[in-house]
C-alpha positions as CSV (number, residue, x, y, z in Angstrom):
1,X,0.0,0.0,0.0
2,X,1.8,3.3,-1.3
3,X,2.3,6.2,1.9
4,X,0.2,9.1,1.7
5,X,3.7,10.7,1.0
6,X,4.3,8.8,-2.1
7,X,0.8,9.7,-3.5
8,X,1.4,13.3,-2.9
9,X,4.4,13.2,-5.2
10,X,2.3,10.8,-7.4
11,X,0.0,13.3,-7.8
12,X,2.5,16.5,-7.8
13,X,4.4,14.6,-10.9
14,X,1.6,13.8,-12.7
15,X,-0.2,17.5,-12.8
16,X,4.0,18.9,-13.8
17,X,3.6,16.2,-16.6
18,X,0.1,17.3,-17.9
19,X,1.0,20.6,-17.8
20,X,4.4,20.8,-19.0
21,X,2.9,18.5,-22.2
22,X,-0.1,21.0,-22.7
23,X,2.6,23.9,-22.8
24,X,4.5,22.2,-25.2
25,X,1.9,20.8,-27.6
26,X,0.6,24.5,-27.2
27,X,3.9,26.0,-28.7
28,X,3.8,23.3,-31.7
29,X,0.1,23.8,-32.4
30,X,0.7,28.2,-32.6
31,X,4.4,27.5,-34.6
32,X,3.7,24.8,-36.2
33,X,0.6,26.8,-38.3
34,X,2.3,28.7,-40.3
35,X,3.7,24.8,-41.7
36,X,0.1,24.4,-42.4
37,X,-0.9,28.1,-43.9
38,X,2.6,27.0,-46.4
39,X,4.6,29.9,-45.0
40,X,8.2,29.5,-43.9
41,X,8.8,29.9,-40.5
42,X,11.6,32.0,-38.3
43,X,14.6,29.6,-37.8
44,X,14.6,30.4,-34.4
45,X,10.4,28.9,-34.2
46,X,12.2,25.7,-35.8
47,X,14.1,25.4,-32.9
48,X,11.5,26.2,-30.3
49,X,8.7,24.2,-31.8
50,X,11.0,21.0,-32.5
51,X,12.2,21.6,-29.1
52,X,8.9,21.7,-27.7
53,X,7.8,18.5,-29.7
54,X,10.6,16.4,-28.0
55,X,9.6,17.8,-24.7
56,X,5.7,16.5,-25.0
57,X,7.1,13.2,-25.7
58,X,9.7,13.6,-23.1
59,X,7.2,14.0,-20.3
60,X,4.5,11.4,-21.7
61,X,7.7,8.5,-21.5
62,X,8.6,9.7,-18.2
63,X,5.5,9.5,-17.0
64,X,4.8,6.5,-18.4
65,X,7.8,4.5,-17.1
66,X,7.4,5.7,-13.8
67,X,4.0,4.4,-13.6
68,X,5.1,0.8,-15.3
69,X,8.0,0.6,-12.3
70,X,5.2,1.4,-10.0
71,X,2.9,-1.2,-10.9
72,X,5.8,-3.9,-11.2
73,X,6.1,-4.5,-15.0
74,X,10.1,-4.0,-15.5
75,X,10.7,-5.4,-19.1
76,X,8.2,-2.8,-19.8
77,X,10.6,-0.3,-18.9
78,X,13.4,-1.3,-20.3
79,X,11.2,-1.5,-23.4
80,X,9.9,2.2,-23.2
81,X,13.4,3.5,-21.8
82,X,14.7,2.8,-25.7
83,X,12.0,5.6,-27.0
84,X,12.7,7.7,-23.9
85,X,16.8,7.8,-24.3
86,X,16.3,8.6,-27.6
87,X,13.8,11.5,-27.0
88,X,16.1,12.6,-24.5
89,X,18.9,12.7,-26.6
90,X,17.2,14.7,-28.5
91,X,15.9,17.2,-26.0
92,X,19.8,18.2,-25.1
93,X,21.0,18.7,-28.4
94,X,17.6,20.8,-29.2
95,X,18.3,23.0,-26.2
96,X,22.4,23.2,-27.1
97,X,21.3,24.8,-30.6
98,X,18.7,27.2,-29.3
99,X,21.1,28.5,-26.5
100,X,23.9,28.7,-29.4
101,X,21.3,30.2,-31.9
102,X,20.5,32.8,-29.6
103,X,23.9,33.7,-28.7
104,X,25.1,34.2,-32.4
105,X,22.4,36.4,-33.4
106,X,22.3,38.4,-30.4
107,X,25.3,38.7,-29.0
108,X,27.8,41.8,-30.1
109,X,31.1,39.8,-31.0
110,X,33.1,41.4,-33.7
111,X,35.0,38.9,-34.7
112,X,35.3,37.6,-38.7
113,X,34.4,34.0,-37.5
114,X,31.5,34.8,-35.1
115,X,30.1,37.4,-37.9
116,X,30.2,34.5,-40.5
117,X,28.4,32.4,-38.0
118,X,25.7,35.3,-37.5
119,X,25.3,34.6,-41.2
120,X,25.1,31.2,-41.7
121,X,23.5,29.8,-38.6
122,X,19.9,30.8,-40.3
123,X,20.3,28.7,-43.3
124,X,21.6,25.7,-40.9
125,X,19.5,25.3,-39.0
126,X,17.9,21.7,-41.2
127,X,21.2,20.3,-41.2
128,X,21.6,21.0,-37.3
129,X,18.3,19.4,-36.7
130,X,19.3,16.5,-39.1
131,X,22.0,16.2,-37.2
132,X,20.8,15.8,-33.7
133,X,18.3,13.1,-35.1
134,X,21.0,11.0,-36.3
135,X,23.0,11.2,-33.1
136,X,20.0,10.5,-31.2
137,X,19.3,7.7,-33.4
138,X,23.1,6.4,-33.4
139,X,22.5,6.3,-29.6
140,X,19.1,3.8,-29.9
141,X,21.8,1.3,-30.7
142,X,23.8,1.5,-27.8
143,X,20.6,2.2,-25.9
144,X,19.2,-0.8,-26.7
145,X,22.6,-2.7,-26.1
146,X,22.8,-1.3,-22.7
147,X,19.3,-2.2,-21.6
148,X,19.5,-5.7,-22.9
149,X,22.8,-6.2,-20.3
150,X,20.5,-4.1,-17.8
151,X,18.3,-7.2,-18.1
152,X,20.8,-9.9,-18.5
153,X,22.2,-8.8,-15.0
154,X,18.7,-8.7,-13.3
155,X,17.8,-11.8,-14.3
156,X,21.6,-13.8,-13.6
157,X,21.6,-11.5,-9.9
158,X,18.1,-12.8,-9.4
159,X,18.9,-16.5,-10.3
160,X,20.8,-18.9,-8.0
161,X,24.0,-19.7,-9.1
162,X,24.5,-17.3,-11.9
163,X,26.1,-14.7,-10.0
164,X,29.1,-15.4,-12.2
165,X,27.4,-14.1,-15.0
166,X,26.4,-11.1,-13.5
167,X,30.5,-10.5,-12.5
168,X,31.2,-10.6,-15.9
169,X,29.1,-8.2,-17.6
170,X,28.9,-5.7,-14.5
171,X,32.5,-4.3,-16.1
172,X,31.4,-4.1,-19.5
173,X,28.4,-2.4,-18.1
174,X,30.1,0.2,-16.3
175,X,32.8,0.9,-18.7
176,X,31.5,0.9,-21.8
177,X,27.5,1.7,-21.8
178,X,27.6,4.1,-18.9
179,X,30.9,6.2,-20.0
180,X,28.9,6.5,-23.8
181,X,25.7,8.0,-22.0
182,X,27.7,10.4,-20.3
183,X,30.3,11.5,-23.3
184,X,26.4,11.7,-25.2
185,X,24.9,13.9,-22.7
186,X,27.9,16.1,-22.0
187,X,28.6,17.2,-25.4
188,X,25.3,19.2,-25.9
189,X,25.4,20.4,-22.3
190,X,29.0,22.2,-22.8
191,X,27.9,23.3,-25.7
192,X,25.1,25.0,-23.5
193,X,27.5,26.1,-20.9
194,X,29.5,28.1,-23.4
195,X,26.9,30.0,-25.2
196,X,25.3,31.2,-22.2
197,X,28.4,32.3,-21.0
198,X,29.3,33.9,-24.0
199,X,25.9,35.8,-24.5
200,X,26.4,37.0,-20.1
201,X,29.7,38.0,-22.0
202,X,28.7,40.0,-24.4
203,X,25.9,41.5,-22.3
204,X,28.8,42.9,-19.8
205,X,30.5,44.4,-23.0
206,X,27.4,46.0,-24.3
207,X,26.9,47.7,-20.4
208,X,30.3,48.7,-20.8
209,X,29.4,50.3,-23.9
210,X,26.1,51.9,-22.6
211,X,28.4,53.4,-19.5
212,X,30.8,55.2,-21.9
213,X,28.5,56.6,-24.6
214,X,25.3,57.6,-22.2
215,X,22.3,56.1,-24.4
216,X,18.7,55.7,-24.0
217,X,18.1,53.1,-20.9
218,X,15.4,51.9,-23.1
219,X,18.5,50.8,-25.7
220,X,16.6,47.8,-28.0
221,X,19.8,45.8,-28.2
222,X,20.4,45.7,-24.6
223,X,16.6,45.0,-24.1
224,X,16.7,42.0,-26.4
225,X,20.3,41.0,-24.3
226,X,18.3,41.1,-21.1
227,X,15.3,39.1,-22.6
228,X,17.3,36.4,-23.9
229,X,19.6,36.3,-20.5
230,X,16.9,36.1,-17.9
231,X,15.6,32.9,-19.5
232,X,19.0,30.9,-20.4
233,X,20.4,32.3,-17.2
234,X,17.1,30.8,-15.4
235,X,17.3,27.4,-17.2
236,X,21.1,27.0,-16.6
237,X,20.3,25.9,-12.8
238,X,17.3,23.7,-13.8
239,X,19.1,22.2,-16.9
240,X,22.3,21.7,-15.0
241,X,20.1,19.9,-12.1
242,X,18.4,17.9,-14.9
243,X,21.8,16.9,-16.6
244,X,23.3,16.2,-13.1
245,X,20.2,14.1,-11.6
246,X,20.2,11.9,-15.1
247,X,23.8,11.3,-14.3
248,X,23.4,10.2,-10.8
249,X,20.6,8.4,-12.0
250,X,22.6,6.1,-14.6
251,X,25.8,5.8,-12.5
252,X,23.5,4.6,-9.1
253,X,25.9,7.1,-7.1
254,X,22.7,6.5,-5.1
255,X,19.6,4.1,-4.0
256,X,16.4,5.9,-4.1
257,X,13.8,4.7,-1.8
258,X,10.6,3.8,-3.7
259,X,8.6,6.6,-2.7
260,X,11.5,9.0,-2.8
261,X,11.5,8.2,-6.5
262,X,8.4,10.3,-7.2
263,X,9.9,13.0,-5.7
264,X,13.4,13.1,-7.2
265,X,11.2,12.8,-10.8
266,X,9.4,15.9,-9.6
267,X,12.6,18.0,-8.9
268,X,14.2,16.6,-11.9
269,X,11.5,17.3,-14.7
270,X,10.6,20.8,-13.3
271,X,13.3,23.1,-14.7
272,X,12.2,22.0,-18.5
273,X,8.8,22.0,-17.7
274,X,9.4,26.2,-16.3
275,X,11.5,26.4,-19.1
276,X,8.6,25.9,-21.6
277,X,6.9,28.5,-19.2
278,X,9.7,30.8,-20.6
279,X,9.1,30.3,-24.1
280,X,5.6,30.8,-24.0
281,X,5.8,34.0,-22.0
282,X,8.6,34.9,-23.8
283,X,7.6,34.9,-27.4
284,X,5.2,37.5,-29.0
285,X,3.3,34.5,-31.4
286,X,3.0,33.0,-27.9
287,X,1.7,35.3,-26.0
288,X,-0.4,36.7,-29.0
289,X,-2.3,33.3,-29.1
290,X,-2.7,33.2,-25.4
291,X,-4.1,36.8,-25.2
292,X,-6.6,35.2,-28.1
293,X,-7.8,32.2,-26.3
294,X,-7.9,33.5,-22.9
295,X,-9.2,37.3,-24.0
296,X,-7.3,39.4,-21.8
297,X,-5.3,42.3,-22.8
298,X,-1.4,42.7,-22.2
299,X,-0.6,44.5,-19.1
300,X,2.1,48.1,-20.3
301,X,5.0,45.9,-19.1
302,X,4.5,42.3,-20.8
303,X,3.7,44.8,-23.5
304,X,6.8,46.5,-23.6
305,X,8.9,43.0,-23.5
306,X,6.6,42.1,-26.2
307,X,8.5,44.8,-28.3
308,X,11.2,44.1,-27.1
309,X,11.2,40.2,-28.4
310,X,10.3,41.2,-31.5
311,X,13.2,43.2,-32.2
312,X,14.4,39.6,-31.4
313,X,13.0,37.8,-33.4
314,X,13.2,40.1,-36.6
315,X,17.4,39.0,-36.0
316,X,16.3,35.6,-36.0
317,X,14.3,35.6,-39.2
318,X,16.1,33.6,-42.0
């Protein structure tokens, strides 16, 4: 009989995971519209609304698998957790090339190579997306590999006198599987990791800049600098928690109590479930359809983001 404790983070998991899928099939459904009307969309809503695909099925899996280990069915999960690596995979290199999209077109760098990159990264953006779908597929393969030893060394632990077994593939486990899902994982988050530090970067040069020359405070470039800051800067914590709890997770630094595994999936899902928050609230075809649906006008200040963004997002246009 599950504790009242381990219903409440039952519960508290499943609303995050309904609401963090309606937020995301919210931002495909607006972005992925002008697909429909035959109009080509911003590279930078490519991003976002690929992004926000992989989240919805990101959440659904997790969910999902949770609730199989819950109810006892474990070659279910390591059936789903195929799907789910793979979505996941997907999710970080998503989120690498919207934090590095946003830091070439916005940030200030004068240098030749960054200015080719402000001109090229548009017309890339299909071959970066490719890209991350082949990686993420590459890794099914060595998904499925590593959750067909996962099983091997349940079932020879499990089994009187095949502990031997078990012995055996516990190194190739550990060495091989485990160091590719981190090298996998890693490479999209440093990519992360620089951009945003290079776009805080830039911001403190462009300050700089506003201290010597004395311009408007209402500057648009260092509006759009703030904009973009606030939510990279916000997810950073959250996606650095996520990448680090995933990690801890696949290396078993440490045994989660049944119950306490609800909880750790609540505290490890909610930074890219606020991050879709973000998006929403941060984009003016966002916050244009939610004004629609919901009826209520823009308060002066989400207003005056609102301009601001869309000096944005006329940078990001291809």
């Amino acid at each position: 009989m599950p504790s009242s404790l381990m219903l409440i983070f039952m519960a508290t998991f499943s609303l995050e995971t309904l609401i963090a899928m309606l937020q995301n099939g919210f931002i495909v459904a607006v972005l992925g519209r002008e697909w429909v009307q035959g109009r080509t969309p911003p590279s930078g809503d490519v991003i976002v609304a690929c992004l926000a695909a992989s989240r919805f099925c990101l959440h659904g899996l997790a969910l999902l698998n949770s609730f199989l280990g819950f109810f006892k069915f474990s070659s279910k999960i390591y059936y789903f957790s195929i799907p789910w690596d793979f979505i996941n995979t997907l999710n970080f290199w998503l989120t690498a090339w919207l934090a590095v999209f946003y830091c070439v077109k916005i940030s200030t760098f004068s240098h030749p190579t960054f200015l080719w990159l402000k001109w090229r990264i548009s017309r890339s953006v299909p071959r970066l997306l490719l890209g991350s779908l082949i990686i993420s597929g590459v890794t099914v393969i060595s998904s499925a590999t590593g959750n067909s030893i996962a099983v091997l060394r349940s079932t020879s632990q499990s089994s009187p006198g095949n502990h031997t077994l078990a012995d055996r593939i516990s190194p190739f486990f550990w060495h091989f599987f485990l160091s590719q899902e981190l090298l996998v994982l890693l490479l999209p988050f440093l990519l992360f990791l620089v951009s945003t530090l290079l776009l805080m970067f830039s911001l403190h040069q462009h300050l700089q800049q506003m201290r010597a020359h004395r311009p408007s405070p209402h500057d648009p470039s260092t509006q759009v600098h703030i904009t973009a800051l606030k939510s990279l800067s916000f997810f950073f914590v959250f996606y650095t928690s996520y990448f680090l709890s995933l990690i801890i997770v696949s290396m078993q630094i440490t045994a989660l109590q049944h119950q306490w595994h609800w909880a750790w999936e609540v505290v490890t899902y909610a930074g890219i479930c606020l991050h879709s928050s973000i998006l929403v609230l941060s984009s003016p075809k966002l916050r244009k359809a939610l004004k629609t649906i919901f009826g209520k006008p823009l308060t002066k200040d989400a207003s005056s983001q609102v301009i601001s963004i869309n000096n944005q997002y006329q940078w990001t246009s291809p």
